[in-house]
MITI-581846 format. One record per residue (C-alpha): residue in three letters; x, y, z; residue number from 0. Coordinates in nm, 3 decimals, padded with zeros to 5 digits, always signed. Layout:
N
tike u v w volo
ALA X Y Z NUM;
...
***
This chain:
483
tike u v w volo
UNK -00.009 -04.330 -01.015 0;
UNK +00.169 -04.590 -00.800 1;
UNK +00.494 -04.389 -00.797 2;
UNK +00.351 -04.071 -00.784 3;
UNK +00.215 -04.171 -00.469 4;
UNK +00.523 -04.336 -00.365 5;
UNK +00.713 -04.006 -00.437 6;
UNK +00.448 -03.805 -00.238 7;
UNK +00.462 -04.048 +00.010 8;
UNK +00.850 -03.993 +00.053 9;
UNK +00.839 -03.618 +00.055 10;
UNK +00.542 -03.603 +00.383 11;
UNK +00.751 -03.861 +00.518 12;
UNK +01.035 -03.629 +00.533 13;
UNK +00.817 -03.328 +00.659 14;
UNK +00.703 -03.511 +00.928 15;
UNK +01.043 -03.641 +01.020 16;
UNK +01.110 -03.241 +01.075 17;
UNK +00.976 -03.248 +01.357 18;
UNK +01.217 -03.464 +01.526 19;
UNK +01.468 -03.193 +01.440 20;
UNK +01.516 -02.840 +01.524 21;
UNK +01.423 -02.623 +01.292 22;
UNK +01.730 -02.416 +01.314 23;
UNK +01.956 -02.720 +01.280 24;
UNK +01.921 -02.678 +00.906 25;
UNK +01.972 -02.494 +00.657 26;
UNK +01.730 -02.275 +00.478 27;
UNK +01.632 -02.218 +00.081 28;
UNK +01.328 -02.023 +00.009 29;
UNK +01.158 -02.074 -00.305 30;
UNK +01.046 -01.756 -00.465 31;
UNK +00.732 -01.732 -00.652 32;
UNK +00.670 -01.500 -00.955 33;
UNK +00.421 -01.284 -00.799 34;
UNK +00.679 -01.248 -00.461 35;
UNK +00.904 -01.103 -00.726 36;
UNK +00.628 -00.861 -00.903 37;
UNK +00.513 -00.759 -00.566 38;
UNK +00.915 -00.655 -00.472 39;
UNK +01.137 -00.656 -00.708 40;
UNK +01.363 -00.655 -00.437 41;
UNK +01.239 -00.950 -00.261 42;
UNK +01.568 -01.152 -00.359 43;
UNK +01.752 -00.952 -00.122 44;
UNK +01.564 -00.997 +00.215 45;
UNK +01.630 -01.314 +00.295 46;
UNK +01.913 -01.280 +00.547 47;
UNK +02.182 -01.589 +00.556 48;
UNK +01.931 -01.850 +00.387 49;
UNK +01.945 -01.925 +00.028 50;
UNK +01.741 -01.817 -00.216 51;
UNK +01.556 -02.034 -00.503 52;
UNK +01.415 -01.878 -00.815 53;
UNK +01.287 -02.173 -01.030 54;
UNK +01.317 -02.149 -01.442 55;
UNK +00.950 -02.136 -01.468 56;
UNK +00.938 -01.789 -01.258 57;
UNK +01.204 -01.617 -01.506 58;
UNK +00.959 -01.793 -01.776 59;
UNK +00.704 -01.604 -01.639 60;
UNK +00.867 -01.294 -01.594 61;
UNK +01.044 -01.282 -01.951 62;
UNK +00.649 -01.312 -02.065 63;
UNK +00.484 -01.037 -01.857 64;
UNK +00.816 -00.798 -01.904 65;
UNK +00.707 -00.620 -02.229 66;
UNK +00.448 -00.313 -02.178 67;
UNK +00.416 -00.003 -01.988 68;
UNK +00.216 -00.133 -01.700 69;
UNK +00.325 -00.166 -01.322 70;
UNK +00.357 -00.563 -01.347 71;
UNK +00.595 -00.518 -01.672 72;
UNK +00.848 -00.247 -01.495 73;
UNK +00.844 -00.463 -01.197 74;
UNK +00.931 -00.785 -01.391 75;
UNK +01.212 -00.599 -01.543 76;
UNK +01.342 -00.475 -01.267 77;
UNK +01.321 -00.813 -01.078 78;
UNK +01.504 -00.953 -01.377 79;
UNK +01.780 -00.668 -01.382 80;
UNK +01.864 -00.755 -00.986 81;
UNK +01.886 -01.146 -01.086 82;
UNK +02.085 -01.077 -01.372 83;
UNK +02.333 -00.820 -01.134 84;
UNK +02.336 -01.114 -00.868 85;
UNK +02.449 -01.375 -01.094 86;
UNK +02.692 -01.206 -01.348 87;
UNK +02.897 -01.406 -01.501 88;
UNK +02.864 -01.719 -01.291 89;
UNK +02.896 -02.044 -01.483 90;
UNK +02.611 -02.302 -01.441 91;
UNK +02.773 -02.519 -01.166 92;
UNK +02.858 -02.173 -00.958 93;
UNK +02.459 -02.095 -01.010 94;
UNK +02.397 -02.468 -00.883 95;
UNK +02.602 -02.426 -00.607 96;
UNK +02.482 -02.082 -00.548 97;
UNK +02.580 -01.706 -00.615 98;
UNK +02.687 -01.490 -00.288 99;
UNK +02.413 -01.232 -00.257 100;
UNK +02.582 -00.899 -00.167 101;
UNK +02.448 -00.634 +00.028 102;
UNK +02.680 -00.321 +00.074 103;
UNK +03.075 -00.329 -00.069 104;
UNK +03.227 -00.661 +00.003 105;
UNK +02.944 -00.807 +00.260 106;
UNK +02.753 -01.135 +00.141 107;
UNK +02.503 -01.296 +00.302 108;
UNK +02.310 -01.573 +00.177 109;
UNK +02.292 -01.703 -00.188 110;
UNK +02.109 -01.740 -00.501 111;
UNK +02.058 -02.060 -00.713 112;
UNK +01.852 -02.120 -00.988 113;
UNK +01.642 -02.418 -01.034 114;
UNK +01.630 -02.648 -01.332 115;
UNK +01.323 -02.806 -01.397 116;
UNK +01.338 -03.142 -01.199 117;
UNK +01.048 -03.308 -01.242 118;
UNK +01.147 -03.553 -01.557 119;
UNK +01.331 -03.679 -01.280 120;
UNK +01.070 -03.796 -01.041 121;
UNK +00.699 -03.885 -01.078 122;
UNK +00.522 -03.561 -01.036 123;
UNK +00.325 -03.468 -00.718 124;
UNK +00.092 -03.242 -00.940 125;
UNK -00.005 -03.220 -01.330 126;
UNK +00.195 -03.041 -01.520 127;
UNK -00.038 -02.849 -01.744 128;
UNK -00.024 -02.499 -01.470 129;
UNK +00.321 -02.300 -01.388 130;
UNK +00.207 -02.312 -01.020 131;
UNK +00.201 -02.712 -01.020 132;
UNK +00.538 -02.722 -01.213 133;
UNK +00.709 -02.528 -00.920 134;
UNK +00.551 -02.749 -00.675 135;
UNK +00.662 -03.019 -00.839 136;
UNK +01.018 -02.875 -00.886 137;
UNK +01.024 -02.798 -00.493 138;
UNK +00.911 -03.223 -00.448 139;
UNK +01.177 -03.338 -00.610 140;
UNK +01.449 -03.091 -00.463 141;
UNK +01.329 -03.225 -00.136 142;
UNK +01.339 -03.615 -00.209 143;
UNK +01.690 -03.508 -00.367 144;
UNK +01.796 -03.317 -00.026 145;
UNK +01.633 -03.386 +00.228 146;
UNK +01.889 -03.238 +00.499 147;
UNK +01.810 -02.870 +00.381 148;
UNK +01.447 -02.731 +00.474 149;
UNK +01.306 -02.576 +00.202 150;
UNK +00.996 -02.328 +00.202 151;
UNK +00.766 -02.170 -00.062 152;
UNK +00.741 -01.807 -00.089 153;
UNK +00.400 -01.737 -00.210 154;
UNK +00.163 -01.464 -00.250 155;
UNK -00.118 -01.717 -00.380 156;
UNK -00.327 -01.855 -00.082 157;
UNK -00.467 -02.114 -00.328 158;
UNK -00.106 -02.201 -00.430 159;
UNK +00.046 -02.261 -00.036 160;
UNK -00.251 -02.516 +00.040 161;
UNK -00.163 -02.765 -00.281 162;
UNK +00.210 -02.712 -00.144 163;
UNK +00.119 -02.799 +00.207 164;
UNK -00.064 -03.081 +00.030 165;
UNK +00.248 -03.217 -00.101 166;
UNK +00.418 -03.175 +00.163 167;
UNK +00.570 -02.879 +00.142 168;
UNK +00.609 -02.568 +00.419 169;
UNK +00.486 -02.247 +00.235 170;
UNK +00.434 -01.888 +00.356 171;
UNK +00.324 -01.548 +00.227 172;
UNK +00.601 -01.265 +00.172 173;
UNK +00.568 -01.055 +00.486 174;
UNK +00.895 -00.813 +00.412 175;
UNK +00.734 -00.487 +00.354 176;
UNK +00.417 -00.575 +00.590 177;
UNK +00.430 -00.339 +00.878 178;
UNK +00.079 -00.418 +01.057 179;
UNK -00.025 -00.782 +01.180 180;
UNK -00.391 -00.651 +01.204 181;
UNK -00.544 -00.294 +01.034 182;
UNK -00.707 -00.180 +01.333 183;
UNK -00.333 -00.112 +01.468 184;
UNK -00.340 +00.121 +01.177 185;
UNK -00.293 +00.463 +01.228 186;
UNK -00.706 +00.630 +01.225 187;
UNK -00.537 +00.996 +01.280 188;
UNK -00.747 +01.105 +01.599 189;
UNK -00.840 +00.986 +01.939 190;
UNK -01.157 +00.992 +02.074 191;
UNK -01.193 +01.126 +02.457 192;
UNK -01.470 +01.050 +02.648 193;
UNK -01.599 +01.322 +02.890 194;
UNK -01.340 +01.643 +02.916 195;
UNK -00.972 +01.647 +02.795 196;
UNK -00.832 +01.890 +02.997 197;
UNK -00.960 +01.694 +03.294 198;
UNK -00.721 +01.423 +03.238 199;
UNK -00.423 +01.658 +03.250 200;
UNK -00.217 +01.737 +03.508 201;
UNK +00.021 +01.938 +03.380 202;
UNK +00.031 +02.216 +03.095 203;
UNK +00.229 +02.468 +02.954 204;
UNK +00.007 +02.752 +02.717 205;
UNK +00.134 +03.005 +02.459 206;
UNK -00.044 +03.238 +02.250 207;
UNK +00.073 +03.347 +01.927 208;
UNK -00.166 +03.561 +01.810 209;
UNK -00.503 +03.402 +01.730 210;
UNK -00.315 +03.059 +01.763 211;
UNK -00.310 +02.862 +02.114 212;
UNK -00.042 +02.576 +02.175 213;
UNK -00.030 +02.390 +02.437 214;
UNK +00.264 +02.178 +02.579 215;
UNK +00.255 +01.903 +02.768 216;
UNK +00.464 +01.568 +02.865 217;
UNK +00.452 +01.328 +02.619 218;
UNK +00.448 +01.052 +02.838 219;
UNK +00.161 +01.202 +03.037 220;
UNK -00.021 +01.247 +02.680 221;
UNK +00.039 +00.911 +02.541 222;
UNK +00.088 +00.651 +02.826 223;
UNK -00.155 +00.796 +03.107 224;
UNK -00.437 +00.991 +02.906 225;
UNK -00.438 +00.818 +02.547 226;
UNK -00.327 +00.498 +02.574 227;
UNK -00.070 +00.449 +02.286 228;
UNK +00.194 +00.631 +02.093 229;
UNK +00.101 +00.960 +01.933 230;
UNK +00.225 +01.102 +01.581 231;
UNK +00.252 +01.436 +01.428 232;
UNK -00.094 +01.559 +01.306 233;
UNK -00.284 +01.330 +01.450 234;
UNK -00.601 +01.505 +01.620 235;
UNK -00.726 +01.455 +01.977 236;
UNK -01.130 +01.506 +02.020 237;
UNK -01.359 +01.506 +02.312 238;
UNK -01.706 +01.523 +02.439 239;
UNK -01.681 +01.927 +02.484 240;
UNK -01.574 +02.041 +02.178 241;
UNK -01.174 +02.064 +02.195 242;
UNK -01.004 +02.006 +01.932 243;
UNK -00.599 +01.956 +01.945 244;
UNK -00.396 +01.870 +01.680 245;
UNK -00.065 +01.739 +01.769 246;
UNK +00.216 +01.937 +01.593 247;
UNK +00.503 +01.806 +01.706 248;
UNK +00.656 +01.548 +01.936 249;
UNK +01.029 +01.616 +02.071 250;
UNK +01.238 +01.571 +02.340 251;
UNK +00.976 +01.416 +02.550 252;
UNK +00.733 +01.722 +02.491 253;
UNK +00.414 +01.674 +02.270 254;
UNK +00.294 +02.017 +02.139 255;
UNK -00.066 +02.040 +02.063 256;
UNK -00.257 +02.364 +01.857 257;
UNK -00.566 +02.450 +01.995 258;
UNK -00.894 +02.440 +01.745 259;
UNK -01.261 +02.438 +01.833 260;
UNK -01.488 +02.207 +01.731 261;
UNK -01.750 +02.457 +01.581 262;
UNK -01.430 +02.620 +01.362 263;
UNK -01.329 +02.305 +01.177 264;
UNK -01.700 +02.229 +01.103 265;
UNK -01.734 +02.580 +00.949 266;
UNK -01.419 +02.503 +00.725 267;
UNK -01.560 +02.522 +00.346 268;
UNK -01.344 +02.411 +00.026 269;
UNK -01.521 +02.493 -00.291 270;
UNK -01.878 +02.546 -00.136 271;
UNK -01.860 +02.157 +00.024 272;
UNK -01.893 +02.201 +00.415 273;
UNK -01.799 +01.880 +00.628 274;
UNK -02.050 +01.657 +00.764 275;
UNK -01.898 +01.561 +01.075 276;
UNK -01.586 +01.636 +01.261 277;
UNK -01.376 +01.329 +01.131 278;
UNK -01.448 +01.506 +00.768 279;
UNK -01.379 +01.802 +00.901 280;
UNK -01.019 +01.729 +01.058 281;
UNK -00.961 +01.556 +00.709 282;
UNK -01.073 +01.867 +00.506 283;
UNK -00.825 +02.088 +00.756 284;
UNK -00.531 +01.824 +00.653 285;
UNK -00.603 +01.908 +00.278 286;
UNK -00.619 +02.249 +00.286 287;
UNK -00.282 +02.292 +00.481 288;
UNK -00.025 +02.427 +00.287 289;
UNK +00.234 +02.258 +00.525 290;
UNK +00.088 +01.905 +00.452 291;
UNK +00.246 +01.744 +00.160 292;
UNK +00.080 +01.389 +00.164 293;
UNK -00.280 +01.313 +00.340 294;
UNK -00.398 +00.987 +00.326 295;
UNK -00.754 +00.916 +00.393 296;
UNK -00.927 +00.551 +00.465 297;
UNK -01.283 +00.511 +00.507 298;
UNK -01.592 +00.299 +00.417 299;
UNK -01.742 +00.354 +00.054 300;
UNK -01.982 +00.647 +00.094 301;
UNK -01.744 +00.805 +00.382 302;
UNK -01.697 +01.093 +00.157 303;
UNK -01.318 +01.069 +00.086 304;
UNK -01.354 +01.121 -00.264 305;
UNK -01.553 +01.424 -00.281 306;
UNK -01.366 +01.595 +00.038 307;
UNK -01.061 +01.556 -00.188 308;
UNK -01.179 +01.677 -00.496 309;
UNK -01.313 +01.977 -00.308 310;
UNK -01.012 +02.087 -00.162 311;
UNK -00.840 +02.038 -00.444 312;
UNK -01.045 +02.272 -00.668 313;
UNK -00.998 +02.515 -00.391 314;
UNK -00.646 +02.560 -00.410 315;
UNK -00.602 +02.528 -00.711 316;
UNK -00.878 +02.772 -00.870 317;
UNK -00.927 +03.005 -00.568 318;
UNK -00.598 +02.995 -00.340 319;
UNK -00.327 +02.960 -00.671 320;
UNK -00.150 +02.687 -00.518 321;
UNK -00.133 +02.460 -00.795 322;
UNK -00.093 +02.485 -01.154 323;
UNK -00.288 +02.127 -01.216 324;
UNK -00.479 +01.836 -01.041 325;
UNK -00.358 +01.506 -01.188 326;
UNK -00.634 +01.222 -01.093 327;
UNK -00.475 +00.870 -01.115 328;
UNK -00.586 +00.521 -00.976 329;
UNK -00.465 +00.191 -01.045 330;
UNK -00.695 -00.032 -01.297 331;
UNK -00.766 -00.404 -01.360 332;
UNK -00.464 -00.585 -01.606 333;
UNK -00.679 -00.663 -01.864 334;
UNK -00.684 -00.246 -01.902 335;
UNK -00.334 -00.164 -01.831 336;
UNK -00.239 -00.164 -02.176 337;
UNK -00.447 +00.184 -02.216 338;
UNK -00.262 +00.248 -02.581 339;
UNK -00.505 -00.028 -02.756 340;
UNK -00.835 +00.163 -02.620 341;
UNK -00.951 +00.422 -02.845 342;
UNK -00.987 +00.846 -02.809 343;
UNK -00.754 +01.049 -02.595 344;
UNK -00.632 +00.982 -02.214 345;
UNK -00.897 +01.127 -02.075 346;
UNK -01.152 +00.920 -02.266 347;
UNK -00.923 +00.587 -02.180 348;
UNK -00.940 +00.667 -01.808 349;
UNK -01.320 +00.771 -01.793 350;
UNK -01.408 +00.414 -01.690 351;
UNK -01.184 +00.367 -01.438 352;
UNK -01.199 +00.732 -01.295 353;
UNK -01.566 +00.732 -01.302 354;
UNK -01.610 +00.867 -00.936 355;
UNK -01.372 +01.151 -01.008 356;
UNK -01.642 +01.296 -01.248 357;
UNK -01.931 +01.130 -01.053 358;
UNK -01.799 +01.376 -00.726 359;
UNK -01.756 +01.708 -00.989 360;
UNK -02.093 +01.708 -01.078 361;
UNK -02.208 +01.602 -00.710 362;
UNK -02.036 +01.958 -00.682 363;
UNK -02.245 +02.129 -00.884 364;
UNK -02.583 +01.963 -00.875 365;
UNK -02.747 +02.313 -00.779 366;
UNK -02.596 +02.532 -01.021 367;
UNK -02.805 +02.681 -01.308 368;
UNK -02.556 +02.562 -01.558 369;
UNK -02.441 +02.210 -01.410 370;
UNK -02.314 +02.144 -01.742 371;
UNK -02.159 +02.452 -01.766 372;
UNK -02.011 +02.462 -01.452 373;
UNK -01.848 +02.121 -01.450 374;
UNK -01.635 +02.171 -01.812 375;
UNK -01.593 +02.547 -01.643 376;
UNK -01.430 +02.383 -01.349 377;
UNK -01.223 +02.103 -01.571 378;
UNK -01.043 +02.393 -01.739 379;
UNK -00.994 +02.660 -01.507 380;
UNK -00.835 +02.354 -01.216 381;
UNK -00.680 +02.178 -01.555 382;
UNK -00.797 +01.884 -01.416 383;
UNK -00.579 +01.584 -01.632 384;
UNK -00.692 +01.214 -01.596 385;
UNK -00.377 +01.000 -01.609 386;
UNK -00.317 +00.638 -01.647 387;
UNK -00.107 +00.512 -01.352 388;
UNK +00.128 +00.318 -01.647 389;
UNK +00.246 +00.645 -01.786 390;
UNK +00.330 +00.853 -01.456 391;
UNK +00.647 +00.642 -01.399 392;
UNK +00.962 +00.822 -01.495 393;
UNK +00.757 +01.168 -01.520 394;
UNK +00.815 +01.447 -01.207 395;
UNK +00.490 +01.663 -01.182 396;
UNK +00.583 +02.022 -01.013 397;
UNK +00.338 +02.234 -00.807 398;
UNK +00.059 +01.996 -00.860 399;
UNK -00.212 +01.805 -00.662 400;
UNK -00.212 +01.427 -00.721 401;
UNK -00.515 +01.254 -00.667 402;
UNK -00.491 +00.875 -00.628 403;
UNK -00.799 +00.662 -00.624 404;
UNK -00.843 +00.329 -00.504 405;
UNK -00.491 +00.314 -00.347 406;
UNK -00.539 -00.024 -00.150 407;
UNK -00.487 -00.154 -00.489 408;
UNK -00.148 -00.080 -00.506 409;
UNK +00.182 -00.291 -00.409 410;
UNK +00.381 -00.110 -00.124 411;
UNK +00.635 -00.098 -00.423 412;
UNK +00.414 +00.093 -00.675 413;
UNK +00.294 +00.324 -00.430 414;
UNK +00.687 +00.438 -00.345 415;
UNK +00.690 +00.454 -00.724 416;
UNK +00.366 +00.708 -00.755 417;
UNK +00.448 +00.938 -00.486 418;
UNK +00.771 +00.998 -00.556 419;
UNK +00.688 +01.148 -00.870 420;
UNK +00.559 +01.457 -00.678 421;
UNK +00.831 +01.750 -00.747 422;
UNK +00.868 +02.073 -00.584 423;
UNK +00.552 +02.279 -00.468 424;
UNK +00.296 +01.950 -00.491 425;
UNK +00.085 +01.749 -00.312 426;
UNK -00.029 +01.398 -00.286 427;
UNK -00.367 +01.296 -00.167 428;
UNK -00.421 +00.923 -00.085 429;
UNK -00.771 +00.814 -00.121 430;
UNK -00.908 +00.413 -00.011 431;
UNK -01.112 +00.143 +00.124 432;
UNK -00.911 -00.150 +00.280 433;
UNK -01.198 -00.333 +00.262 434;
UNK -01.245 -00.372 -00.097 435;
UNK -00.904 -00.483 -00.204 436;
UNK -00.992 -00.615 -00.590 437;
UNK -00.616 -00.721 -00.692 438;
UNK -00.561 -01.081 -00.620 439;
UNK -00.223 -01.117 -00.419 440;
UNK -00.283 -00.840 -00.203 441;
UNK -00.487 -00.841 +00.191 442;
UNK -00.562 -00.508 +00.388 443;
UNK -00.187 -00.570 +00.582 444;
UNK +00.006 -00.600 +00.290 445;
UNK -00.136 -00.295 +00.059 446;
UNK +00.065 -00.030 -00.046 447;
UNK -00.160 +00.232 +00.138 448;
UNK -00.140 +00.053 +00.464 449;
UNK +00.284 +00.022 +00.392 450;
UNK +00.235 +00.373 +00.328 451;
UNK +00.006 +00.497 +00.645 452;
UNK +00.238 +00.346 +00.858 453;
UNK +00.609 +00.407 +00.707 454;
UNK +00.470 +00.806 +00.710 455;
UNK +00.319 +00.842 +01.072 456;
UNK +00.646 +00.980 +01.160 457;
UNK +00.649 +01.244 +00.870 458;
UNK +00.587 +01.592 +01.009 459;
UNK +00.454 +01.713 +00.677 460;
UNK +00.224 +01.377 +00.639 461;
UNK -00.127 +01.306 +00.761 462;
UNK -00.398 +01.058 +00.795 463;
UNK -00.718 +01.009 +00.831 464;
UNK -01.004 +00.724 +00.852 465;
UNK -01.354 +00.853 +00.779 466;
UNK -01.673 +00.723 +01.030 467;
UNK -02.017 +00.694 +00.851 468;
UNK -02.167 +00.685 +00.527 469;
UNK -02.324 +01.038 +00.453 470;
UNK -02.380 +00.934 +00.086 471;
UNK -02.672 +00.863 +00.129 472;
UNK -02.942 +00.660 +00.407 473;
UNK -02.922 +00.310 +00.165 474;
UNK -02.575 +00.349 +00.162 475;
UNK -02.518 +00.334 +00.498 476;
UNK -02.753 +00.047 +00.578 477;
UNK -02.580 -00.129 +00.277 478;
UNK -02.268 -00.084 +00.437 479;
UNK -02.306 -00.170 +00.752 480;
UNK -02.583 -00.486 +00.677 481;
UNK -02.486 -00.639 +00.390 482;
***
């Protein structure tokens, strides 16, 4: 215990001494944790000129979760693949010294070592019976052994950067792919105007095109003077009167808004489902344009994003033609990811975790004579296939509507990985709640469907939306907003 303390002792010593030194007056080495590397794959790469440290327990770890078909598996093989490409050949005083990390033809920046365990060497900081402690430990001694090289942990575990800052060691979470410091810079997909619109502008050019009305105007003027911040395509501008502009395009300094009325949007039906207010309602135009490829929608449990979806998805795809299939997806807990050891067919795997997918098709037909009927009627005719989110990688669905549940779940990685599985003639409809995030290393900032919301606010065929209110029902909202 004595020279565990004394060890301890020596490594705080040398953090504090850190402070009589610039930080940039040393070198770098980032230690990588396994869930960095399961988060992005890629991680290894974005570290600039520092050096990069993967210890032997994280490829331990990743060797044991690479078998399977889930997310976590392809990720850890993928991680491994990039190590392996990194370090070749190298012989094991090369990897000591570090391998040349290359990014492009003939450009290297930075390095990456691997580390040996190191803690028969000095009294351990920590136990030794978790992975996380024997890293920590690892990262102790690699300090006491070099004390002239600042060395960080890279850690998606908040529980795992306090017992590092407890032994004295600087840790930080992997902030690569985060775009947003705070959600509520996120884009919501409309403004809110109080009083009149049109009596903030100055300045308008107005076209008619048949029954449609654009209107042009600066887009300094729109955004700096009358709104406040930057616009995007298909974002929606609302005010106290009842206008309605969505903004279509923004080029060469000239925003370009179409002109809608309040009172049309709310009269907007998909599948006999009406919108109960007019953020629905903007949402419900977003799915039913053929011209939107991706629409992303954020809102409170209860907001209806679920049902709006489903909806508009039956819609097109039994009335308007437009699709040949709706394929509902969502990510699930780990301990179901291996869907091949559950009994019955895929549907009949996925029923428990796509419960609100059949919860908002009946909600659809609560009033029919038949609901029973109806609902199996409506299965078949939309060919409505529940997939497991495990099995859609490597697979390219053509002129179909993809449905993704509970998308905060999912790593900025996975969701690139999802989405781009939509071939020619589809769609993909985002569907989430930022504020009930259920896998462990991820926060509202650093979800996929916030990476997502904000990489696309730039994509002409792209929209989003964040749903006000809980019209489920009168408990549900109190629930929401009280407890």
């Amino acid at each position: 215990m004595e020279d565990r303390a004394a060890t301890l002792h020596s490594v705080t010593a040398a953090s504090q001494s850190r402070l009589h030194h610039e930080p940039e007056q040393r070198p770098k080495a980032y230690v990588l944790d396994t869930n960095v590397l399961i988060h992005d794959p890629n991680s290894l790469m974005n570290f600039e000129e520092h050096r990069v440290v993967i210890p032997m327990t994280v490829l331990e770890e990743l060797d044991r979760l690479k078998t399977g078909k889930s997310h976590t598996a392809a990720d850890c093989r993928a991680a491994i693949r990039l190590i392996d490409r990194v370090i070749g050949k190298a012989s094991p005083s090369e990897v000591e010294a570090g391998i040349p990390i290359q990014r492009g033809e003939n450009h290297h920046q930075g390095t990456l070592t691997v580390l040996m365990p190191q803690s028969g060497l000095t009294p351990p900081c920590l136990p030794e019976h978790l992975n996380d402690n024997r890293i920590i430990n690892d990262v102790v001694a690699m300090i006491a052994a070099d004390p002239d090289r600042h060395y960080v942990l890279v850690t998606k575990d908040i529980n795992m950067r306090l017992k590092a800052r407890a032994c004295g060691i600087d840790s930080e979470d992997y902030h690569n792919d985060q775009l947003v410091s705070d959600i509520r810079q996120l884009n919501q997909g409309y403004f809110m105007v109080e009083g009149s619109f049109w009596d903030r502008v100055d300045a308008v050019e107005t076209e008619q095109h048949g029954a449609e009305t654009l209107h042009r105007l600066s887009h300094g003027l729109l955004a700096g003077d009358i709104l406040g911040e930057e616009v995007y395509p298909n974002q929606f501008i609302l005010d106290e009167q009842g206008f309605v502009g969505r903004i279509m395009s923004v080029e060469a300094g000239v925003a370009t808004l179409r002109h809608y009325s309040e009172q049309t949007l709310m009269d907007q039906q998909a599948w006999g489902l009406r919108p109960m207010n007019i953020q629905q309602a903007v949402a419900l135009h977003l799915l039913l344009d053929p011209d939107v490829h991706l629409v992303t929608l954020t809102g409170a449990a209860g907001s209806g994003k679920t049902i709006l979806a489903l909806a508009a998805a039956i819609e097109m795809t039994v009335e308007q033609k437009r699709f040949n299939k709706i394929i509902a997806t969502r990510s699930t807990p780990p301990l179901a990811e291996e869907h091949g050891f559950l009994p019955g067919t895929e549907e009949e795997k996925m029923d428990p975790w796509l419960g609100a997918i059949n919860d908002n098709i009946e909600a659809l037909h609560l009033n029919d004579e038949n609901p029973s009927g109806s609902i199996q009627y409506v299965k078949e005719k939309a060919n409505i296939q529940f997939k497991a989110m495990n099995y859609i990688r490597g697979r390219s669905f053509q002129k179909s509507l993809i449905l993704i549940d509970e998308s905060q779940n999912l790593t900025p990685h996975q969701m690139k990985a999802i989405i781009t599985r939509a071939g020619e003639g589809s769609k993909v409809v985002c569907l989430g709640n930022l504020a009930q995030i259920d896998t462990p290393y991820l926060s509202p900032t650093s979800s996929g469907l916030t990476y997502m919301t904000e990489r696309f606010k730039h994509f002409i065929h792209g929209g989003s939306v964040q749903l006000n209110g809980v019209p489920r029902s009168l408990l549900a909202e109190y629930a929401e907003t009280w407890l």
